[in-house]
N, C-alpha and C positions, 0 to 999 in steps of 0.2 A: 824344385822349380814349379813344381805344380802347386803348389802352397803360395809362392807369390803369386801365379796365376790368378788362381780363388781370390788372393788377398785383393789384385788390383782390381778384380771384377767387385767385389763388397765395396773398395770405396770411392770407385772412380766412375763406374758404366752406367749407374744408376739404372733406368727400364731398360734400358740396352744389354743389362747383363746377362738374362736367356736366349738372347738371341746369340751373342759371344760364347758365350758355354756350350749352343748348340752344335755353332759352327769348327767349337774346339775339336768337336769329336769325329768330326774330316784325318788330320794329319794322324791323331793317334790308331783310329783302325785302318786306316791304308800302310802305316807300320806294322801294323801286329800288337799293339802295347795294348796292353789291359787297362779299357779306361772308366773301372771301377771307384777312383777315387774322384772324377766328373762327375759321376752320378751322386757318390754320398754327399760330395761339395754340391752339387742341385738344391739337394735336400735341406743340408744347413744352411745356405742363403737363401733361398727361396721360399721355402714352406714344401709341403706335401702339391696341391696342385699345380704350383708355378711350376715347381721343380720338375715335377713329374712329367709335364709338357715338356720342357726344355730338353732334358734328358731322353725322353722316347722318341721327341724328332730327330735329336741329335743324332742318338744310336744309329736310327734306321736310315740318316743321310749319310753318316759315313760309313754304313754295310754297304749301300749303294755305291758310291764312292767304289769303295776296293773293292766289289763286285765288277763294275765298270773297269775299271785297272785292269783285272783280269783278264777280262775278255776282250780286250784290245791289245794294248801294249804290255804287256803282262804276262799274254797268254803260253808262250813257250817257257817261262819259267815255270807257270804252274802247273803244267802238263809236265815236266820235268821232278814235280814233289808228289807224282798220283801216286808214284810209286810206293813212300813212306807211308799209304794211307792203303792197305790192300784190300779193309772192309768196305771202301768206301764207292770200288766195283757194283756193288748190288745198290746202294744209295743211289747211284747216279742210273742204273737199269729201271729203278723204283722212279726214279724221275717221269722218266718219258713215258709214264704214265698217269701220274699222279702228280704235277711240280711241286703244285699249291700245298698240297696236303701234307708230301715229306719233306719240304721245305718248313713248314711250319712245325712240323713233330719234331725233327731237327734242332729246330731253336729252344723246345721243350727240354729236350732230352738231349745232355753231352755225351752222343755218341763219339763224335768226332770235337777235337781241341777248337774252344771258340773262334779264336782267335785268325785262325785258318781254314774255319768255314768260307768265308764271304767269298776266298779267292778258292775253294776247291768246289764252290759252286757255280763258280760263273764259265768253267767250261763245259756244264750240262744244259740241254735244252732248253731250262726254263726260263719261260718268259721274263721280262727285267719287272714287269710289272705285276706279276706272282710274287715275286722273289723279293718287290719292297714289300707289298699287305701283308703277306705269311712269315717276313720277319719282322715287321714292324707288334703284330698281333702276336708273333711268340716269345719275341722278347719283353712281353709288358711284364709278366709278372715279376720276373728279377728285378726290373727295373722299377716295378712300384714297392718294392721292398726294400733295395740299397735307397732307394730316396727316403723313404720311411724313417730306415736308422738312422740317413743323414740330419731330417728334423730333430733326434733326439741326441747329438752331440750336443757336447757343452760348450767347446770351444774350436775354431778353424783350425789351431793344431791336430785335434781326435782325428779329422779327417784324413792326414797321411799318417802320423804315427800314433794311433790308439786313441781308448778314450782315458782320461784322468778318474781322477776322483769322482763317485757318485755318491749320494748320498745312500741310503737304505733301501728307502721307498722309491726313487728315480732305478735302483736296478732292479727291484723287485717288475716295475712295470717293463723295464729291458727285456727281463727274464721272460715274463709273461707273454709279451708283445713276440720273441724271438721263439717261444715254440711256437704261438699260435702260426705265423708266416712261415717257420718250418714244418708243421702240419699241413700246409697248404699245397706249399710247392710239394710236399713227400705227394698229395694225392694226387696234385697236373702230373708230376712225371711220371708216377706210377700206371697212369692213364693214357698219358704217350706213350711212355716207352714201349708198354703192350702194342697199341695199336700202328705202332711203327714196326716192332720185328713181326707183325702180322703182315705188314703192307710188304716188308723186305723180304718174309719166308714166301710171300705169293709170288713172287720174281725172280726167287731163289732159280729154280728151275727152268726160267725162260733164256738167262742169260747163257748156256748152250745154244740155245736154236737161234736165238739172236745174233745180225753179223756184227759182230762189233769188235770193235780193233783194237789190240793189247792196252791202248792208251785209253780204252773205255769209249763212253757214245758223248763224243766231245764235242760242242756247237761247230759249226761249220765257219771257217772265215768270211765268207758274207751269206747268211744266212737270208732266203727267200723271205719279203716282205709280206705275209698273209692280207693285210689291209691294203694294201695296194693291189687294184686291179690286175689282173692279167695282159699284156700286149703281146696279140699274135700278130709276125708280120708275115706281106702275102708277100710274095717275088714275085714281079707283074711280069718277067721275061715266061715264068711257067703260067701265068693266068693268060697269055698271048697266045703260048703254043696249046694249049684246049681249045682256043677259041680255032 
C-alpha cells in the first residue's frame, strides 16, 4: 500500500508531493507504525534536500500529533502502558528537570521503543514546545541518513522490498557511504547515551525524596498556564468589613 502511495505521489502531486508525504506521517505515528519507508521514499523522489525537509517536518509533526493524543484523549490509556516501561520512572524524574535536554538524548539514544516514545512522553511535564525542538533536532540524523539511502536506490520497488541489482562500483560506494553514516551515528549515540545515563544516574537518587505517585510525575489535567498572568480576586464583602 505504501508503494502505491510513493507511486501516486511520483506521478500525480507534482510540487505538492512534500508537502503529501509530510502530512502522511500524521496517521502513521499516531499508530505506532514505523514510517521508515516515508523517509527512504523522500529520498528516492525527491533528492537529498527536498526530501530531507519533507521527511524532518514530517516526523516532528506527527511526534507532535501523537504527543498531543496523549495528553488529552489518550491520556488514561497511556498512563495505563507506564507499567510495561519500569525504566522509564527515572526518564520522566529526569524530565522535571531537564525536558529539553532528555527529550532530545532520548531521540538520540533508543532507550525506550521509538515508536512509543511520543505518547510515554506526553504524560511528563515537558513543555509541547521542548518536546517539538528536542525531537525535531534529535531526530535529524536518522533521518538525514534513511533519506540519503533513499537517493541511492534504483528503483521505487528497493524502497519497500530491498534493493535489486547493483552494479560493482554503485555498491562499493553503498558500502562506503554505509560505514561512513554508521560511524557517525556510532559516535552521536555513543555521546548521548553517556550523557543521558549521567543525566538519569543524577536523579537516580531523588526519586525517593520526591512525591510522586506510583503512576510517575504525570502532567496534571489542566496544567497552570505560566504565560498568562496571574488573577487574584478580592471579595469586596471582606474589603467592607475592614473598612
Amino acid at each position: 500500500m505504501l508503494k502505491d502511495f510513493l507511486l501516486w505521489i511520483e506521478q500525480d502531486l507534482g510540487p505538492w508531493g512534500p508537502v503529501v508525504l509530510a502530512v502522511a506521517y500524521i496517521p502513521l505515528t499516531v499508530l505506532a507504525v514505523p514510517a521508515s519507508v516515508l523517509t527512504l521514499g523522500g529520498g528516492y523522489l525527491f533528492g537529498l534536500p527536498v526530501g530531507f525537509v519533507a521527511d524532518s517536518i514530517g516526523a516532528t509533526v506527527g511526534a507532535g500529533a501523537a504527543f498531543l493524543l496523549g495528553r488529552t484523549i489518550g491520556r488514561s490509556f497511556v498512563i495505563s502502558k507506564l507499567k510495561d516501561y519500569p525504566q522509564f520512572r527515572a526518564v520522566a524524574v529526569a524530565i522535571q528537570r531537564s525536558g529539553f535536554k532528555i527529550v532530545l538524548l532520548l531521540r538520540l539514544v533508543p532507550l525506550l521503543p521509538f515508536n512509543m516514545l511520543n505518547y510515554l512522553l506526553s504524560v511528563t511535564p515537558v513543555p509541547f514546545g521542548e518536546y517539538m525542538l528536542a525531537s525535531w533536532l534529535g531526530m535529524m540524523p536518522i533521518t538525514l541518513t534513511l533519506v540519503y539511502f533513499g537517493t541511492t536506490l534504483k528503483d521505487l520497488s528497493d524502497v519497500t522490498h530491498g534493493w535489486t541489482e547493483f552494479s560493482k562500483t554503485r555498491w562499493a560506494f553503498l558500502i562506503l557511504s554505509l560505514v561512513a553514516s554508521v560511524v557517525s551515528i556510532i559516535c552521536v549515540t555513543k555521546v548521548a547515551k553517556a550523557s543521558l545515563e549521567k543525566a538519569l544516574a543524577e536523579n537516580e537518587n531523588n526519586t525517593d525524596d520526591m512525591e510522586v505517585s506510583p503512576q510517575l510525575p504525570i502532567v496534571a489535567d489542566s496544567p497552570v498556564d505560566l504565560h498568562q498572568p496571574l488573577i487574584v480576586k478580592i471579595d469586596p464583602s471582606q474589603n467592607n468589613h475592614e473598612q
